[in-house]
C-alpha positions as CSV (number, residue, x, y, z in Angstrom):
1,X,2.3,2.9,25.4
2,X,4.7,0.4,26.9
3,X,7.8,0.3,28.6
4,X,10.4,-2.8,29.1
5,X,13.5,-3.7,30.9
6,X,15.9,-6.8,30.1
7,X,19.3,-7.8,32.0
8,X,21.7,-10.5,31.4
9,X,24.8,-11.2,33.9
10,X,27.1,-13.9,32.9
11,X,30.8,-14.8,34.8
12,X,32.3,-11.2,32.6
13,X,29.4,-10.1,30.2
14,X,26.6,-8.0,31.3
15,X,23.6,-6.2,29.3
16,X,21.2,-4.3,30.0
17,X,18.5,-2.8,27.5
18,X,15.7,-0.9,28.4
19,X,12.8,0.6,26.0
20,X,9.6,2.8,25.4
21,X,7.3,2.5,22.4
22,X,3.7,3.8,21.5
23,X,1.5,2.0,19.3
24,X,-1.5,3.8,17.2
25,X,-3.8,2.2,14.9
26,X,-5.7,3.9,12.4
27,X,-8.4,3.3,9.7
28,X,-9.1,4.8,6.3
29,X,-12.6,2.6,5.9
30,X,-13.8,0.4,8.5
31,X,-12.5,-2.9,6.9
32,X,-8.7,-2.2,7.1
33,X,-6.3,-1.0,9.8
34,X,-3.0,0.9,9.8
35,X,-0.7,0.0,12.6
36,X,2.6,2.3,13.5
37,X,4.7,1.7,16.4
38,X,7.3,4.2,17.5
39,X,9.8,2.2,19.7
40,X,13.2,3.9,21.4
41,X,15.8,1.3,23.1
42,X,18.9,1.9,24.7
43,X,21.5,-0.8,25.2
44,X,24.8,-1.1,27.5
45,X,26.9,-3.8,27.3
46,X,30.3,-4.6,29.0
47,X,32.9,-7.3,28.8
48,X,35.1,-7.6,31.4
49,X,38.4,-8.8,30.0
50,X,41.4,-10.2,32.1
51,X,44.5,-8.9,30.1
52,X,43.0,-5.5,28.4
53,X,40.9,-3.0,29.5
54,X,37.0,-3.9,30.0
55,X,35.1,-3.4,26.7
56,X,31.8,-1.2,26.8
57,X,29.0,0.0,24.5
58,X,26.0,2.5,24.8
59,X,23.8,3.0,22.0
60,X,20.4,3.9,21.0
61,X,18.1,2.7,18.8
62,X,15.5,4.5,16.8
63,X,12.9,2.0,15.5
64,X,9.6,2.6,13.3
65,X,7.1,-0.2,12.6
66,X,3.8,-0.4,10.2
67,X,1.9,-2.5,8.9
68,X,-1.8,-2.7,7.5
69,X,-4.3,-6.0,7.3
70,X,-8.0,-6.5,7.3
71,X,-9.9,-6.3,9.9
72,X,-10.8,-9.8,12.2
73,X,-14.0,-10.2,11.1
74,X,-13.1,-10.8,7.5
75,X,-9.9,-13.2,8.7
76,X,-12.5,-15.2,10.9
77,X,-15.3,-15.2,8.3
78,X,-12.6,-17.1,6.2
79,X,-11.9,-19.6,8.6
80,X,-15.6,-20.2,9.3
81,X,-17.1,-21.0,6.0
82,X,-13.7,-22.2,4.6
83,X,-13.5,-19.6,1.4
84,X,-10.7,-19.7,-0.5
85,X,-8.2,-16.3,-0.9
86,X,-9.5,-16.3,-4.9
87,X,-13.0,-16.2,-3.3
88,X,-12.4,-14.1,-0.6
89,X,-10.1,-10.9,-2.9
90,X,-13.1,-11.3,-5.2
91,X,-15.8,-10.5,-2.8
92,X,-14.2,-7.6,-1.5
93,X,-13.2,-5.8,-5.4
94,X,-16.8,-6.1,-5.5
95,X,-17.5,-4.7,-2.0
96,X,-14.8,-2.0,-2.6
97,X,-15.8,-1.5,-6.3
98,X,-20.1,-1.0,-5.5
99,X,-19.2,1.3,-2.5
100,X,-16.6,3.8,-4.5
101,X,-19.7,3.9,-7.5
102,X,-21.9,5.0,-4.8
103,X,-19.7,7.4,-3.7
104,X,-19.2,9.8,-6.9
């Protein structure tokens, strides 16, 4: 969980946007990780204008993030011994492929 605040003041433009998200992982098998992040942010902005009446927003935002990758391990075991990507998708059909067999 996290929360932020941002303000910017300029000679006749201010903005202020403040915001709350949550972040869960999860994982279906050890090797790869589902991220979501549920994000709210609210925004004001006002431009003060000499000649017309001062301009201002408020809004909210609704945000949603996910993603998914492979755990560290595999990403550092890459860097490590230098496989290639071909290598690397091969090993793990075969990893994925022998542990599904033993599962029926």
């Amino acid at each position: 969980m996290g929360v932020s605040f941002g303000c910017i003041e300029s000679k006749n433009f201010t903005t202020t946007d403040y915001r709350g998200n949550v972040l869960a992982f999860y994982s279906l098998i050890r090797e790869i990780r589902l991220s979501f992040e549920f994000q709210e942010m609210g925004v004001s902005r006002t431009l003060e204008t000499e000649n017309a009446q001062d301009l201002k927003e408020n809004y909210w935002h609704l945000l949603l993030f996910t993603g998914s990758g492979l755990v560290f391990i595999i990403i550092f075991f890459m860097i490590v011994t230098k496989v290639s990507m071909e290598a690397l998708i091969l090993l793990l059909l075969m990893y994925f492929t022998k542990k599904l067999s033993h599962h029926k």
